[in-house]
C-alpha positions in Angstrom: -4.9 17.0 1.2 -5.0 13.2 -0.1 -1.6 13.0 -1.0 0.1 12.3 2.9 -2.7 9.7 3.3 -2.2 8.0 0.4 1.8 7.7 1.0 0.4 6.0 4.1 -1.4 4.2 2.6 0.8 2.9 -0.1 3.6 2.3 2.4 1.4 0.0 4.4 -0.6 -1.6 1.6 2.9 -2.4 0.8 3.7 -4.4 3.6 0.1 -5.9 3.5 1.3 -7.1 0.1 4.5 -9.0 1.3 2.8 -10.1 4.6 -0.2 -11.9 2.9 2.6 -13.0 0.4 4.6 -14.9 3.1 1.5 -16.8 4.1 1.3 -18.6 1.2 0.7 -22.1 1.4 -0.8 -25.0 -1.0 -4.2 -23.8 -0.6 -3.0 -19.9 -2.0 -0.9 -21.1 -4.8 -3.7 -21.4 -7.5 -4.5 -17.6 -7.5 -0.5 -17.0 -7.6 -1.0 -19.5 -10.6 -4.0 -17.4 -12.4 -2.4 -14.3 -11.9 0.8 -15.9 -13.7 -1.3 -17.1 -16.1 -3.4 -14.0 -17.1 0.2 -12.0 -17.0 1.5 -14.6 -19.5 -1.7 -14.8 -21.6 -1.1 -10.4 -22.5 2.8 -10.8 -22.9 2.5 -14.2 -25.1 -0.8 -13.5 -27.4 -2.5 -10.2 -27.1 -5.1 -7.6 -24.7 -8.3 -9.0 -24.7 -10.1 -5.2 -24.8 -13.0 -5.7 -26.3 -14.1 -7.8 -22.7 -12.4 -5.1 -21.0 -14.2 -2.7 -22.4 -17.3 -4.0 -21.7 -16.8 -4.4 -17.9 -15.9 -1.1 -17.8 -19.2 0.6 -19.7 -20.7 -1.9 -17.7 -19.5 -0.4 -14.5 -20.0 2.6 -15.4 -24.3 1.8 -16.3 -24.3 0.4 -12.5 -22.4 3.1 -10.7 -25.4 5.2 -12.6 -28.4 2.9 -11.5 -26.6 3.4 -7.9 -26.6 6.8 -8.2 -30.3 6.9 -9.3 -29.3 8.0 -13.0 -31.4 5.9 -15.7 -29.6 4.4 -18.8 -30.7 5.9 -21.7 -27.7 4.3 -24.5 -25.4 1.4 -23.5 -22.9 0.9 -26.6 -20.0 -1.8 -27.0 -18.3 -2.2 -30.1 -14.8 -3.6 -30.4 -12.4 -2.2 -28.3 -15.1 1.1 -28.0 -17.8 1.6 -25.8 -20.0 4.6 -24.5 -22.9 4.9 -21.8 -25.1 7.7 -22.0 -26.9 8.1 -18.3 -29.5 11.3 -17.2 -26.8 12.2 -14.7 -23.0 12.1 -13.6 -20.6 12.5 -10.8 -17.6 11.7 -9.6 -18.5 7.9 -8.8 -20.2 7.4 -12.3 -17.5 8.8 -14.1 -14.1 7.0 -12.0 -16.2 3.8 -10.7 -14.7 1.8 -13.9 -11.1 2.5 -12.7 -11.5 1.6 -8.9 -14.5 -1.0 -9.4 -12.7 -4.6 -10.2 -16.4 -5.5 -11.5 -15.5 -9.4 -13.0 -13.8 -10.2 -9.8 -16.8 -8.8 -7.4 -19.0 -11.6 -10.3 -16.6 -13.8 -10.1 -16.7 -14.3 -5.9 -20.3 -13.0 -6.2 -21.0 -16.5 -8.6 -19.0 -18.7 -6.2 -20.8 -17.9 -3.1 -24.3 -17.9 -4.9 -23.1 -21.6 -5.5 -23.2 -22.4 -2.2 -27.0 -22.6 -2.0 -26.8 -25.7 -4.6 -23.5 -27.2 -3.6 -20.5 -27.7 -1.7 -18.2 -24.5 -2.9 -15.3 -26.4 -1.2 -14.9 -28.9 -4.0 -14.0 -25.9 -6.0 -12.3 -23.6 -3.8 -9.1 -24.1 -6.4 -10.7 -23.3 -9.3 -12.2 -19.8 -7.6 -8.9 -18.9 -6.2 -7.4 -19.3 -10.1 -9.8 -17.5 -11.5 -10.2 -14.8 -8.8 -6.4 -14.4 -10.1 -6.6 -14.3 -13.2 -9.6 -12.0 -12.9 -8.0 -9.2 -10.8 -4.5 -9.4 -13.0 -6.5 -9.1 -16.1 -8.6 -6.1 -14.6 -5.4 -4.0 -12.9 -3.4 -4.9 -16.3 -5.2 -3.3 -18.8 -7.1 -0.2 -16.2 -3.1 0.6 -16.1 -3.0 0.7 -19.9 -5.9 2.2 -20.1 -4.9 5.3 -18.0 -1.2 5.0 -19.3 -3.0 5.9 -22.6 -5.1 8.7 -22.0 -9.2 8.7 -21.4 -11.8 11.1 -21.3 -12.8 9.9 -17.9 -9.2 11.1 -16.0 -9.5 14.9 -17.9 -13.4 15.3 -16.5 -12.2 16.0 -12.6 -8.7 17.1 -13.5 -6.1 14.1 -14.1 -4.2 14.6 -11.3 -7.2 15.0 -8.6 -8.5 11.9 -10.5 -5.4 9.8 -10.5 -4.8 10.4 -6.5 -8.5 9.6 -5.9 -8.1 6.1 -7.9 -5.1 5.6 -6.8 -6.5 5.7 -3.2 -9.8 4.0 -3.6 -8.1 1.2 -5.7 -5.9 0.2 -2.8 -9.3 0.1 -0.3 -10.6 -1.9 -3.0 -7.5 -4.8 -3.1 -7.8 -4.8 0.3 -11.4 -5.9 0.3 -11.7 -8.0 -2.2 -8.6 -10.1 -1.0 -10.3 -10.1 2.7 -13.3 -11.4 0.2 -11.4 -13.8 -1.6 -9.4 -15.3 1.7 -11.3 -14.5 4.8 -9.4 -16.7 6.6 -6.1 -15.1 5.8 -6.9 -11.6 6.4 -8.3 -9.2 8.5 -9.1 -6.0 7.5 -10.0 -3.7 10.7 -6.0 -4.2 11.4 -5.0 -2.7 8.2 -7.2 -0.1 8.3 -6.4 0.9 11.6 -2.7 0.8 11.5 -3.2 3.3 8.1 -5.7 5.3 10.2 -2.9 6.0 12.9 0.0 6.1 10.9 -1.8 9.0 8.6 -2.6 10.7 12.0 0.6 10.4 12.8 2.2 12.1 9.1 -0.4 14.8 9.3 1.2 15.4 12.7 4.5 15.5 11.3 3.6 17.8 8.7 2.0 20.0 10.4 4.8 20.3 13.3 7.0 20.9 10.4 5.4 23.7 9.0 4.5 25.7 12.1 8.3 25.4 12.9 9.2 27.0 9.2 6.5 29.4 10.0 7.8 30.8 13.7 11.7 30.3 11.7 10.6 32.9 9.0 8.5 35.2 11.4 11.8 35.4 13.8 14.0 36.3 10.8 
């Protein structure tokens, strides 16, 4: 039932992209420059997993705490990790995968700043880092999945990869209206994606009623 929503919302997110693209200006161009950077960094020297992997137990202890689980083991070793909790669900389980946790620190850290200084001096150096950040994160959660884990199998992999899929796009959304509030506005984008899936299901359905009369009449 996802699946026409989420072409939506692709499609759209889409044109988001090369909207908010085209409004790049001098004060943009350092996050361009730390996602170029990051990109570079994995092609030129290596994956840096074992911080990955420890954002992503992370997440996974503070999706738990949200859901009201307690930690009883929090494990990183190397490119390994494991988080034993007293409960699960779906948000426990996929949180690491939708849940770009050093960017939310990252724009967390910058705005906490602003109660002992004036953020603006360093508005570049957040916007190449908030780059770098959210290219390192979507990077290797892509390998990561491309590669197989546990997590994808628990819910099925293919109800799992449509629901991250779908959450991860909300997510980009939000944390660029985060990063650039000035830039964009998210009730637009959600609204446009909230008519235009009306819309499809419309479609669809239209479609199948005709294919249904079609086959009764034969």
């Amino acid at each position: 039932m996802l699946i026409p929503l989420l072409i939506v919302l692709v499609y759209d997110f889409f044109k988001f992209l090369f909207l908010f693209a085209g409004q790049t200006n001098t004060n943009i161009v350092p996050f361009w420059l730390g996602i170029a950077t990051y990109i570079l960094f994995q092609v030129i020297f290596f994956k840096p997993m074992s911080t990955y992997v420890f954002g992503h137990e992370l997440t996974h202890a503070l999706a738990g705490l949200l859901s009201g689980a307690q930690i009883k083991k929090f494990k990183v070793s190397g490119n390994k990790g494991s988080v034993t909790l007293t409960k699960d669900n779906i948000f426990i389980t996929l949180a690491p995968y939708f849940i770009p946790i050093y960017p939310i620190i990252i724009i967390l850290i910058y705005f906490a700043l602003a109660w002992f200084m004036d953020i603006t001096k360093i508005y570049s150096w957040f916007l190449f880092f908030s780059g770098i950040s959210l290219a390192f994160y979507y990077a290797l959660t892509f390998y990561a999945i491309k590669v197989g884990q546990e997590d994808m199998r628990i819910y099925g992999k293919f109800f799992s990869f449509i629901f991250v899929c779908f959450i991860n796009i909300i997510m980009v959304v939000l944390v660029l209206a985060w990063i650039f509030p000035n830039n964009i506005e998210v009730k637009p984008f959600f609204t446009k994606v909230f008519n235009d899936g009306i819309n499809f299901y419309k479609y669809i359905f239209i479609g199948v009623s005709k294919c249904w009369v079609s086959l009764k009449t034969r």
